[in-house]
C-alpha positions as CSV (number, residue, x, y, z in Angstrom):
1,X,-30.3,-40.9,-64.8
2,X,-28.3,-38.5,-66.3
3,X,-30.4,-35.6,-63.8
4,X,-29.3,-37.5,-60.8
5,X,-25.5,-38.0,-61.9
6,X,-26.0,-34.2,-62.3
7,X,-27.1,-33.5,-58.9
8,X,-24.2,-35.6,-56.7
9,X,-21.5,-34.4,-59.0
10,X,-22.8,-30.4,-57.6
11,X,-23.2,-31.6,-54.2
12,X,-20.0,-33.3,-54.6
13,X,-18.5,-29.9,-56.3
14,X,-19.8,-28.2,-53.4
15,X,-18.7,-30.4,-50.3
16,X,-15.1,-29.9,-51.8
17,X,-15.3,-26.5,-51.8
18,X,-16.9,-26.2,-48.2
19,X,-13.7,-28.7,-47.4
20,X,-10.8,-26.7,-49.6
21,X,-11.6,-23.2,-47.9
22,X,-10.6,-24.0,-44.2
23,X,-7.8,-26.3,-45.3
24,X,-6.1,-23.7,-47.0
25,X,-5.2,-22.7,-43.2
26,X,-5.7,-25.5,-41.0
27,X,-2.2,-26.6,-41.0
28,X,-0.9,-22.9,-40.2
29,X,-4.1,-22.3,-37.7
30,X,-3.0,-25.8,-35.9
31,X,0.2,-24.5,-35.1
32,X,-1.0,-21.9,-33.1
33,X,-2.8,-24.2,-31.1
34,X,-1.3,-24.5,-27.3
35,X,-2.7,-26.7,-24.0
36,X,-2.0,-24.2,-20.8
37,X,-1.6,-26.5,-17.6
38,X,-2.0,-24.5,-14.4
39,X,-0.4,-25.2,-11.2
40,X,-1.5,-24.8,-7.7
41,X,1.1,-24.0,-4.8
42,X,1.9,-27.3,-3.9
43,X,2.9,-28.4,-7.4
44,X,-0.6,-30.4,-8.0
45,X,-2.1,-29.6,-11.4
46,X,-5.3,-27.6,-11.2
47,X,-5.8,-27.2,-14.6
48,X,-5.5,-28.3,-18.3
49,X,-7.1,-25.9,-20.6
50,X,-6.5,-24.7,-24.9
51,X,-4.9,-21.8,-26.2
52,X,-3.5,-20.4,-28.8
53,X,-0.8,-17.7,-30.3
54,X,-2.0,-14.6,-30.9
55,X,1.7,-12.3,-32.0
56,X,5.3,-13.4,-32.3
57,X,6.1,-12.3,-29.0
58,X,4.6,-15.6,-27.2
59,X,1.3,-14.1,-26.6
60,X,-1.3,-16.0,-25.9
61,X,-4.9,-16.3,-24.9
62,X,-7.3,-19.0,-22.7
63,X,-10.2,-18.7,-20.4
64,X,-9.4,-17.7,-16.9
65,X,-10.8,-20.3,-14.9
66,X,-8.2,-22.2,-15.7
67,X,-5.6,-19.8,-14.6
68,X,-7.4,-18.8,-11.0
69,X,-5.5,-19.9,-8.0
70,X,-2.5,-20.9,-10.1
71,X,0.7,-19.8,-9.1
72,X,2.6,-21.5,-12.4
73,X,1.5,-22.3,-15.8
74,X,3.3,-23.6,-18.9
75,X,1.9,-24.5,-22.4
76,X,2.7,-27.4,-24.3
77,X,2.9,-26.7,-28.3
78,X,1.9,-29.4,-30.9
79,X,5.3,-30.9,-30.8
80,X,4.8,-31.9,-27.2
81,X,7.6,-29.1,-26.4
82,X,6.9,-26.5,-22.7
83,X,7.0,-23.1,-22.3
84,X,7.1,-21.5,-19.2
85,X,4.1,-19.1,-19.0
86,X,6.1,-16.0,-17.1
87,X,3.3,-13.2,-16.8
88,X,-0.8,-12.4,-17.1
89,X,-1.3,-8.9,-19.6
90,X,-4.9,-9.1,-19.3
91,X,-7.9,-10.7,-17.2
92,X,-11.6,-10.2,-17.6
93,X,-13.3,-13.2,-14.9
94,X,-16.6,-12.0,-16.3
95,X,-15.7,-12.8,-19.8
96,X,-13.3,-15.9,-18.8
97,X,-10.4,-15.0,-20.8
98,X,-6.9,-14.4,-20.3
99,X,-4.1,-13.0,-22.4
100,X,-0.8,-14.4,-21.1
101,X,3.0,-14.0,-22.0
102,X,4.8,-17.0,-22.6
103,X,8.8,-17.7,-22.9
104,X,8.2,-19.7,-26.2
105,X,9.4,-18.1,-29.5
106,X,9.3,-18.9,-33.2
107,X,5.8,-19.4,-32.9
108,X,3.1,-19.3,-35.5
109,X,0.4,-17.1,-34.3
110,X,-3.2,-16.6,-35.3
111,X,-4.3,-13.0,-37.2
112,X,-7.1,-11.5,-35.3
113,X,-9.8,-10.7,-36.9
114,X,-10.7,-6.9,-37.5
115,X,-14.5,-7.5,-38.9
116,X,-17.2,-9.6,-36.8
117,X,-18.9,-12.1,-38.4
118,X,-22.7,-11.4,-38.8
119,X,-25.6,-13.7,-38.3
120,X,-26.1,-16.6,-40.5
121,X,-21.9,-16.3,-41.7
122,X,-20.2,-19.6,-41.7
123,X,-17.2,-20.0,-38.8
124,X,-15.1,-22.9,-38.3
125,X,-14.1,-24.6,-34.2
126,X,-10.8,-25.7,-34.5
127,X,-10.3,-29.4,-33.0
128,X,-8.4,-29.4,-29.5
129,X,-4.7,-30.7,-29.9
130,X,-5.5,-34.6,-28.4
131,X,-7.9,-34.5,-31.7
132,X,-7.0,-36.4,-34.4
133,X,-9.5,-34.3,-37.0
134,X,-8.1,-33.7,-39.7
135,X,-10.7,-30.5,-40.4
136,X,-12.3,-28.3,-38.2
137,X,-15.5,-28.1,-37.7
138,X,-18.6,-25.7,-39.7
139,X,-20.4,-24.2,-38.2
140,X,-22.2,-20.9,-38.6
141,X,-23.1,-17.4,-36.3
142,X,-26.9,-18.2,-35.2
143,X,-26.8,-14.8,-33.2
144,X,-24.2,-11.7,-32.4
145,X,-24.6,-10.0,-29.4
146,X,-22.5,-6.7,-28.9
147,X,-20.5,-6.0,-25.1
148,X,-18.9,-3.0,-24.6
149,X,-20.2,-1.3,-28.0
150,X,-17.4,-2.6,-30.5
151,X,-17.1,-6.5,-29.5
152,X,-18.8,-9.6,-30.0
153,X,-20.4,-12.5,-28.1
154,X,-21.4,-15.0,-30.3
155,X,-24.2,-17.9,-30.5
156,X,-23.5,-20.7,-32.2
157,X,-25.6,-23.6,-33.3
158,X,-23.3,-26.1,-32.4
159,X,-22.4,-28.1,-29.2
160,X,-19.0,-28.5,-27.7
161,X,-17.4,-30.8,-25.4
162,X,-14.9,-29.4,-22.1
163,X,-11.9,-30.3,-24.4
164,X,-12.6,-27.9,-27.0
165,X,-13.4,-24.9,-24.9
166,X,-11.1,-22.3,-25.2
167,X,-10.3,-23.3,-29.3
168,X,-10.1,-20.7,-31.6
169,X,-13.4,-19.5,-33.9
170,X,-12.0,-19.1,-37.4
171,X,-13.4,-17.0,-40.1
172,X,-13.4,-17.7,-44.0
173,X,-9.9,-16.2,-44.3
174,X,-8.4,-18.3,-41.5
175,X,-8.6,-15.4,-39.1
176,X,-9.4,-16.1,-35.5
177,X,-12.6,-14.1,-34.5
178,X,-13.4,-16.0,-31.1
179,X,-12.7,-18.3,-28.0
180,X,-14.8,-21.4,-27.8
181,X,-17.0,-21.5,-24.7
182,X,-19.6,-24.2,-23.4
183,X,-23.2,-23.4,-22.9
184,X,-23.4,-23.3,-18.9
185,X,-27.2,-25.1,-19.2
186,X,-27.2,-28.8,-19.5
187,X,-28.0,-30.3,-22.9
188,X,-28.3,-26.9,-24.6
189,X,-27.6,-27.5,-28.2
190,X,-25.2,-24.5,-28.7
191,X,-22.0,-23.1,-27.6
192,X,-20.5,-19.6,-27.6
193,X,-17.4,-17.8,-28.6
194,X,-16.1,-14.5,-27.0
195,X,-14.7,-11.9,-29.1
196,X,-10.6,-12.8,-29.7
197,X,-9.9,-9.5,-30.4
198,X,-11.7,-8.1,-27.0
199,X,-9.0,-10.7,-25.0
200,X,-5.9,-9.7,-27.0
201,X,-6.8,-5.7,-26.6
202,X,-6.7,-6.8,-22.4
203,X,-3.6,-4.8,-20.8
204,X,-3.1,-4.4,-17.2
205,X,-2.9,-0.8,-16.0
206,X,-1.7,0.2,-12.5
207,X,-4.5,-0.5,-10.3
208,X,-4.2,-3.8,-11.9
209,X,-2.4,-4.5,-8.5
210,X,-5.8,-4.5,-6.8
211,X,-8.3,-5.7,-8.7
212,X,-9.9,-9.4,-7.7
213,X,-9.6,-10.9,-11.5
214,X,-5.5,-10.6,-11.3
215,X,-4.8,-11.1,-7.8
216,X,-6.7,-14.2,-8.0
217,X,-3.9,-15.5,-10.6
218,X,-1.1,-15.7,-8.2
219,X,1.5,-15.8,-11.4
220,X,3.4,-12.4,-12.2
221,X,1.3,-10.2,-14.1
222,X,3.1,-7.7,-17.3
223,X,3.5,-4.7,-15.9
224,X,1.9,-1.4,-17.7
225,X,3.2,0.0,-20.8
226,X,3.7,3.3,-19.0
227,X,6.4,4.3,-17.0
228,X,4.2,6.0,-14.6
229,X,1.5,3.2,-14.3
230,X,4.8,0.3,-14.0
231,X,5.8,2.3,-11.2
232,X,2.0,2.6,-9.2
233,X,1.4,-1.0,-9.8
234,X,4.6,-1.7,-8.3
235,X,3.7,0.7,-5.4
236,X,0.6,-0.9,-5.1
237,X,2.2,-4.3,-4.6
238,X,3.5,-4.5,-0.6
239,X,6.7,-6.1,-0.7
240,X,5.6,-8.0,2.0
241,X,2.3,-9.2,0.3
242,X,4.4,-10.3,-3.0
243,X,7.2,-12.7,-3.0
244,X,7.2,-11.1,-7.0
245,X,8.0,-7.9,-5.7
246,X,11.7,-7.5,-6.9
247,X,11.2,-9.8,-10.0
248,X,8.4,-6.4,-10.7
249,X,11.6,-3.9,-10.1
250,X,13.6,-5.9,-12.5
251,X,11.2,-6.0,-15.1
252,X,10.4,-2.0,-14.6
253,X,14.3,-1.6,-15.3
254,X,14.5,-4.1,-18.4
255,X,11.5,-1.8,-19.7
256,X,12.7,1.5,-18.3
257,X,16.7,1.3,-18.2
258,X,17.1,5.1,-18.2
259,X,14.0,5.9,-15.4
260,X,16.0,6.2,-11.9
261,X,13.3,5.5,-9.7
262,X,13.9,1.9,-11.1
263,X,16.9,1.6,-9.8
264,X,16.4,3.4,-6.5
265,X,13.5,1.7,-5.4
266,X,15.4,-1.9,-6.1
267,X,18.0,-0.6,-3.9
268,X,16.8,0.5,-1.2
269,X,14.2,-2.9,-1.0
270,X,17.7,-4.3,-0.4
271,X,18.9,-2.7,2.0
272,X,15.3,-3.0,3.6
273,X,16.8,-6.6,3.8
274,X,19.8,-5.9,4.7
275,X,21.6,-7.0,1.4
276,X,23.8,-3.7,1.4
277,X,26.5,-5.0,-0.8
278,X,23.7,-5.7,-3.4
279,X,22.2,-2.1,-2.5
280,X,25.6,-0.3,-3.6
281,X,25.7,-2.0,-6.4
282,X,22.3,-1.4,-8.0
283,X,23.0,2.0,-6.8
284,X,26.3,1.9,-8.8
285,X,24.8,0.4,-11.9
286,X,22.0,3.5,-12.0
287,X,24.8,5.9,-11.9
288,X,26.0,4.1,-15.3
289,X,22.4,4.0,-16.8
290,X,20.6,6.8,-16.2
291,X,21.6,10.7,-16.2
292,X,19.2,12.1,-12.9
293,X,22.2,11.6,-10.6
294,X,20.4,13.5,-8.3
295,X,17.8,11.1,-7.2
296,X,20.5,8.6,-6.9
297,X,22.5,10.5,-4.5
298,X,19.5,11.2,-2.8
299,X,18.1,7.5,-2.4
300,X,21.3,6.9,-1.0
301,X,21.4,9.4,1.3
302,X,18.0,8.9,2.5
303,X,18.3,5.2,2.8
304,X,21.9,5.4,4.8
305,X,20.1,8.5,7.4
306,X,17.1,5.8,7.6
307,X,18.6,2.6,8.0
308,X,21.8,4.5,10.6
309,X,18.4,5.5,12.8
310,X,16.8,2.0,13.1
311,X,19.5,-0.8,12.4
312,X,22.1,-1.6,14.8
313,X,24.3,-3.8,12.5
314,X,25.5,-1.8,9.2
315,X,28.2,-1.3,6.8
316,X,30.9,0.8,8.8
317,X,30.9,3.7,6.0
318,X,27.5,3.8,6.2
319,X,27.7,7.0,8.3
320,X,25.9,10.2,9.0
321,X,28.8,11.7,6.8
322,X,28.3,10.0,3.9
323,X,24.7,10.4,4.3
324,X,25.2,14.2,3.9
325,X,27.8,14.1,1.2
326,X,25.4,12.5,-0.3
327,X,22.6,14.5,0.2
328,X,25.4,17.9,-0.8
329,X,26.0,16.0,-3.9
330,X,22.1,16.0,-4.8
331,X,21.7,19.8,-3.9
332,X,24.6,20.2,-6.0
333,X,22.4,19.2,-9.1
334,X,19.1,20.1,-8.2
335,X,17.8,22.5,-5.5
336,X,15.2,20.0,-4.8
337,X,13.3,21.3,-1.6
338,X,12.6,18.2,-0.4
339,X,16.8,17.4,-0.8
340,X,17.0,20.3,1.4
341,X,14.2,18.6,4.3
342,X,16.1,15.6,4.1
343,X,19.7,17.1,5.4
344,X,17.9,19.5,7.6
345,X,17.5,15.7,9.1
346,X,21.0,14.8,8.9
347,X,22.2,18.0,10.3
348,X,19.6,17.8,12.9
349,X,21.4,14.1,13.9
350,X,24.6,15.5,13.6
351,X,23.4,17.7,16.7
352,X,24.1,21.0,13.9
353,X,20.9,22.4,15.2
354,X,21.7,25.9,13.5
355,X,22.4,24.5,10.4
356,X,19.3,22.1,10.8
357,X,17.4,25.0,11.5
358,X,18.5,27.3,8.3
359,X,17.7,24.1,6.1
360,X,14.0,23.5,7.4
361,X,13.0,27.6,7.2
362,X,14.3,27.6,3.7
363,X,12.1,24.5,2.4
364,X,9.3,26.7,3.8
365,X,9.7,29.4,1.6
366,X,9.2,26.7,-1.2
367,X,6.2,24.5,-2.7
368,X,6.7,22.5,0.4
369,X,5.4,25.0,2.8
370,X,4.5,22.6,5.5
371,X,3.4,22.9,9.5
372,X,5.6,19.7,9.7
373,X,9.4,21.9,8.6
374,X,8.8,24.7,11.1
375,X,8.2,22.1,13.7
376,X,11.4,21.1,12.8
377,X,13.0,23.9,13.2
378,X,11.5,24.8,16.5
379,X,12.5,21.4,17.9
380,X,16.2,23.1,16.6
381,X,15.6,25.7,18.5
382,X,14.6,24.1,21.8
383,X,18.0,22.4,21.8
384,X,19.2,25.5,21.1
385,X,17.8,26.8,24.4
386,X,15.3,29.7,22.6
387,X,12.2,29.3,24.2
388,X,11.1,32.5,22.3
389,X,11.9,31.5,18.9
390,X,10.5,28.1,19.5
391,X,7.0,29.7,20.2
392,X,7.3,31.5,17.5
393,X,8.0,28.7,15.3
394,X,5.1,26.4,16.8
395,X,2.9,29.9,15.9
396,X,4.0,29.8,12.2
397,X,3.2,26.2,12.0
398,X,-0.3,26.0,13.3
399,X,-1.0,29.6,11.0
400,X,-0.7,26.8,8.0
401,X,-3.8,25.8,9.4
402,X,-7.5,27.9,9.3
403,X,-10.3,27.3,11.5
404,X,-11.9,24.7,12.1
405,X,-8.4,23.3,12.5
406,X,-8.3,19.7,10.5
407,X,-6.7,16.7,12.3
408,X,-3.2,17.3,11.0
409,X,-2.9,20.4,13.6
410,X,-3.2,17.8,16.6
411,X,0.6,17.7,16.5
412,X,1.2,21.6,16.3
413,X,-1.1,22.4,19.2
414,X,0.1,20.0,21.7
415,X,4.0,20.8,20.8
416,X,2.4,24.7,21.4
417,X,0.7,23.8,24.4
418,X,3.9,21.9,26.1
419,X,5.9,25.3,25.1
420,X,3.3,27.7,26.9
421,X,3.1,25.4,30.0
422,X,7.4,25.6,30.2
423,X,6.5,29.6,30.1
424,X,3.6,29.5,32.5
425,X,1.2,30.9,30.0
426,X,-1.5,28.8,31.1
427,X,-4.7,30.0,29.7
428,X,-2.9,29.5,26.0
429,X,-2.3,26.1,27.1
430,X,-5.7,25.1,28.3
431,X,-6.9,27.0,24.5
432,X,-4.5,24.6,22.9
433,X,-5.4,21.6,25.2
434,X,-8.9,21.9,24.2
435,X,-8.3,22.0,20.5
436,X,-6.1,19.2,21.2
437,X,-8.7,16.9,22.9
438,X,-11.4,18.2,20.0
439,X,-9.3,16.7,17.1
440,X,-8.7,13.8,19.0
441,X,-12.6,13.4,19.5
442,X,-11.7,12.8,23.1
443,X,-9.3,9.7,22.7
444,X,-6.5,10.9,24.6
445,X,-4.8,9.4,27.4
446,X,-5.3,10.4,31.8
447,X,-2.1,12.1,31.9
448,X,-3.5,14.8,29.0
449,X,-6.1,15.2,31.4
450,X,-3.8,15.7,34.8
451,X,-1.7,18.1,32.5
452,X,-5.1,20.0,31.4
453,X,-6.1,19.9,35.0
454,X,-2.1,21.6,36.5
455,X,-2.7,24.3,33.8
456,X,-6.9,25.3,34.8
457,X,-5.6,25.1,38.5
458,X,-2.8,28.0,37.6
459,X,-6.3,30.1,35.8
460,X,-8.1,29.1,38.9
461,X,-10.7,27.2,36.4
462,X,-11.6,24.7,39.7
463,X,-14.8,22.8,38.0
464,X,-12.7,22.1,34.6
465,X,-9.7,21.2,36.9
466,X,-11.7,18.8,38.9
467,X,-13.7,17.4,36.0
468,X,-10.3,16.5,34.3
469,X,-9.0,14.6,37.3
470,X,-12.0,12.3,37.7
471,X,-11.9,11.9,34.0
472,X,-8.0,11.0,34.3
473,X,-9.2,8.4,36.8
474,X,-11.4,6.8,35.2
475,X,-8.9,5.9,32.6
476,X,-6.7,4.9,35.2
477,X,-8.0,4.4,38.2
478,X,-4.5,2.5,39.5
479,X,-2.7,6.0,39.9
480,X,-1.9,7.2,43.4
481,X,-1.1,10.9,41.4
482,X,-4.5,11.1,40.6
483,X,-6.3,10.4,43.4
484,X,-3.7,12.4,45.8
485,X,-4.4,15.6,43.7
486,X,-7.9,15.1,43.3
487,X,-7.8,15.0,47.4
488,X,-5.8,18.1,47.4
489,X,-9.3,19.6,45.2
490,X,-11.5,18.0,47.5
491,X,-9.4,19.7,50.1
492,X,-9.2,22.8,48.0
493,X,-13.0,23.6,48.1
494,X,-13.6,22.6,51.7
495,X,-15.0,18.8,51.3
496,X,-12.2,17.1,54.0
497,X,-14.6,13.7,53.9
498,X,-14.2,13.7,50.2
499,X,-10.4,14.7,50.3
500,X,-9.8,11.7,53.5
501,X,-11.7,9.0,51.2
502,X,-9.5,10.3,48.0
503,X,-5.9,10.5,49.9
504,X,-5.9,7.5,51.5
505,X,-7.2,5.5,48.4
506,X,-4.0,7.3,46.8
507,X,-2.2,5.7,50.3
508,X,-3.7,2.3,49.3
509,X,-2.3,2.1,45.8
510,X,1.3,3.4,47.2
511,X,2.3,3.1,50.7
512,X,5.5,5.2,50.0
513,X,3.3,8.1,48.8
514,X,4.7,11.0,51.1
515,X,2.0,13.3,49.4
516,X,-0.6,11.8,50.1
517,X,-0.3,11.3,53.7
518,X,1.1,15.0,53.8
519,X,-2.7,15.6,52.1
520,X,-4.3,13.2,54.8
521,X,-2.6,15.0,57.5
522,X,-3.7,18.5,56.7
523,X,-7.2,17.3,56.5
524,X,-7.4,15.1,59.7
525,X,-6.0,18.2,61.5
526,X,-8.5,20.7,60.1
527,X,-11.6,17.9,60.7
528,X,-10.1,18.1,64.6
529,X,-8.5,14.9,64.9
530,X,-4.7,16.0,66.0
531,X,-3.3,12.3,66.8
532,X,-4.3,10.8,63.6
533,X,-2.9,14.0,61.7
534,X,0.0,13.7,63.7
535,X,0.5,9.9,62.6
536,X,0.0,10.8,59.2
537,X,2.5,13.7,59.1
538,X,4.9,11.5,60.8
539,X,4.8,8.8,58.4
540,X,5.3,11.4,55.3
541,X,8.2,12.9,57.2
542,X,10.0,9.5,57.5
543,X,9.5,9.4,53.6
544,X,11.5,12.2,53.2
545,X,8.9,15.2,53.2
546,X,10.4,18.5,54.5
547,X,6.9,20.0,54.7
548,X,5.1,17.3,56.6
549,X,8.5,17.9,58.9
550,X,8.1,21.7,59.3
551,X,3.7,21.4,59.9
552,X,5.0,18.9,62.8
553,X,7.7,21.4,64.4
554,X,4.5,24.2,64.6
């Protein structure tokens, strides 16, 4: 008797202890406990998932299908009180969790754990919040599989039910070492916990703003601890593809108060609106915060030259003036080469071509040696009347380039070949025309090809010339031009049928086509027939053609 009374009162002894380790922290652990319900669009509730705190800050973590397609969350404590849930730090869809910021405070978090348990170690499941248990449950670590060398996916011997995924896995000291997750195959007696401290060490980074597991939570994500990284997720993030967008500027400039770009890029999105009042204002608090002036006075400047070039209805002092006092004030600071491009620009508006000019050869003497600034100044030039220095100009820009020339020459060697058709130097043309049309893998339009075929007629290059005008038909085949100047070819090398068929198909497209029945004349009269070349010539005359008047006086 006395053997048996010895037995219970150990297996007694023991089931206290087993009982008295966990409660030791239930009640704290409980606390941390939270229920996240998600949103959709429309207001209807997608979701109703557990959580818990991890920090002090409102920090939380949950599985992310329950988050995916939301667009607002909020958690509900164990008092029955909500929190707005107002941004996602970290996703992982392929180990369904989700670290989340929260508005709540005063909170009593959960410690993670810095050791994993090992196989066979005891671990308790913490009851969902609708449970009335007044324990959690034992269970222990059947097997420990390692992801990403230094975290843990653990087996567990133990099934779970939907409402307790997403509890936390609780170690002997009360420190949370997992998130409860539900065996995916049916009836499988076991369940499985990813490692807590893998979700809470989840941060977004800049291309954050691309990647499928956080644009597929539609709520505001943290941004990056870095300045730099804020910034490119923010860049990353189209203003048009996030109605977030300036909620992400505001949050950049609570983290960052004394970074200007902050600042600058909030105000110029509003002015991209048209909320100018707004825009001066931001523009006047970054004065006050931050101590680069410079790229103040220059996003100002910039953003008044911009918005004076495309929008009709701005403030009244929103001039090309102020633009450059701006832009003055900026140089003033900071020799910035690319300050200097910008009121090149506004000089260039203010029709100051000379000035322009000066301001666009100096930022080429700088890291900002571009083809682009001394096409700029040779568009100075033109309206300055120097053909010669434009030339020269357009010769300097394409000498940025070496051969094979890459696809950003295309606009240096058409501006070039424009200039050396205005000076008759045709065979340079035709060179730059063919570089052209090679960098454009052939896409360009039938009027290149007329042009191409004006400039091989002047370098008597007759096959290229009437290989281009049947090419610039067949893009347009509508065009009386064409088809009257590839008559005046056909005419050229002796084919009269071909140049008859080709001037009055010009004739057909545009009966008040002087040239073409001056063409048609000429070639009726040489084929012998005088009365239908006189009819023809007639007709051109009585549009207004002095030649067709003078060939019917002889």
């Amino acid at each position: 008797m006395n053997k048996y009374f010895f037995t219970f009162y150990i297996l007694l002894c023991v089931s206290a202890l087993a009982y008295a380790q966990p409660n030791k922290w239930f009640k704290k652990a409980r606390k941390s406990q939270i229920n996240i319900i998600s949103y959709d669009a429309s207001g209807q509730m997608l979701h109703k998932s557990n959580g818990f705190y991890i920090d002090n800050e409102g920090t939380a973590l949950t599985d992310y299908k329950s988050l995916k397609g939301a667009t607002k969350a909020v958690v509900v404590d164990e008092n029955g009180k909500e929190w707005p849930v107002i941004s996602i730090s970290g996703a992982s869809s392929l180990y369904d969790v989700v670290k989340l910021k929260t508005a709540s405070h005063k909170v009593n978090p959960l410690q993670i754990a810095s050791i994993q348990l090992q196989k066979g170690e005891t671990a308790y499941i913490m009851p969902h919040l609708s449970s009335k248990a007044a324990a959690p449950t034992v269970t222990s670590i059947q097997k420990v599989e390692q992801f990403n060398e230094v975290y843990a996916q653990y087996t567990l011997p133990t099934q779970i039910s939907a409402l307790s995924e997403s509890c936390p896995l609780i170690n002997e000291e009360g420190q949370v070492i997992g998130l409860m997750q539900q065996s995916v195959i049916a009836n499988q007696n076991c369940s499985y916990a990813v490692s807590a401290r893998y979700a809470s060490e989840l941060n977004t980074s800049a291309l954050s703003a691309t990647q499928a597991d956080y644009r597929d939570i539609l709520i505001k994500k943290t941004l990056p601890s870095d300045a730099g990284q804020a910034m490119s997720f923010i860049y990353l993030i189209s203003p048009r593809d996030s109605s977030l967008y300036l909620e992400y500027i505001d949050d950049y400039i609570a983290a960052f108060p004394e970074e200007s770009n902050g600042y600058t890029l909030k105000a110029e999105t509003l002015a991209s609106t048209h909320d100018y009042p707004m825009a001066e204002k931001t523009w006047e608090t970054a004065f006050k915060q931050v101590s680069n002036h410079a790229e103040i006075y220059y996003s100002r400047a910039r953003t008044i030259y911009s918005t004076i070039e495309a929008i009709t209805q701005k403030p009244e002092d929103w001039n090309l003036d102020r633009a450059l006092a701006d832009i003055n004030a900026a140089l003033a600071l900071h020799d910035e080469p690319i300050y200097a491009a910008l009121k090149g620009h506004i000089l260039y508006a203010q029709k100051e071509y000379e000035q322009a000019c000066k301001m666009f050869l100096s930022v080429t003497h700088t890291n900002l040696h571009d083809a682009d600034y001394f096409l700029y100044a040779s568009a100075c030039q033109q309206m300055l009347g120097d053909t010669s220095s434009v030339l020269a100009l357009q010769d300097s820009a394409i000498a940025c380039y070496t051969r094979p020339y890459p696809t950003e020459a295309s606009a240096a060697l058409l501006m070039r070949a424009q200039t050396h058709l205005s000076l008759k130097n045709y065979r340079q043309a035709v060179m730059d025309l063919n570089d052209y049309e090679h960098l454009q893998l052939h896409n360009v339009n039938a009027n290149f090809y007329y042009q191409r075929e004006q400039a091989e007629m002047h370098c008597r290059m007759y096959q290229q010339a009437l290989t281009d005008i049947e090419q610039a038909i067949r893009l347009e085949p509508k065009e009386p031009l064409y088809h009257a100047e590839l008559a005046s070819l056909h005419y050229r090398f002796g084919d009269l049928p071909a140049a008859i068929t080709s001037s009055r198909t010009a004739i057909s497209l545009d009966e008040s086509f002087a040239d073409a029945y001056r063409i048609l004349g000429i070639c009726l009269r040489d084929q012998g027939d005088k009365e239908a070349s006189r009819q023809a010539l007639q007709q051109a005359a009585a549009l207004g053609d002095k030649l067709s008047e003078e060939l019917l006086s002889k």
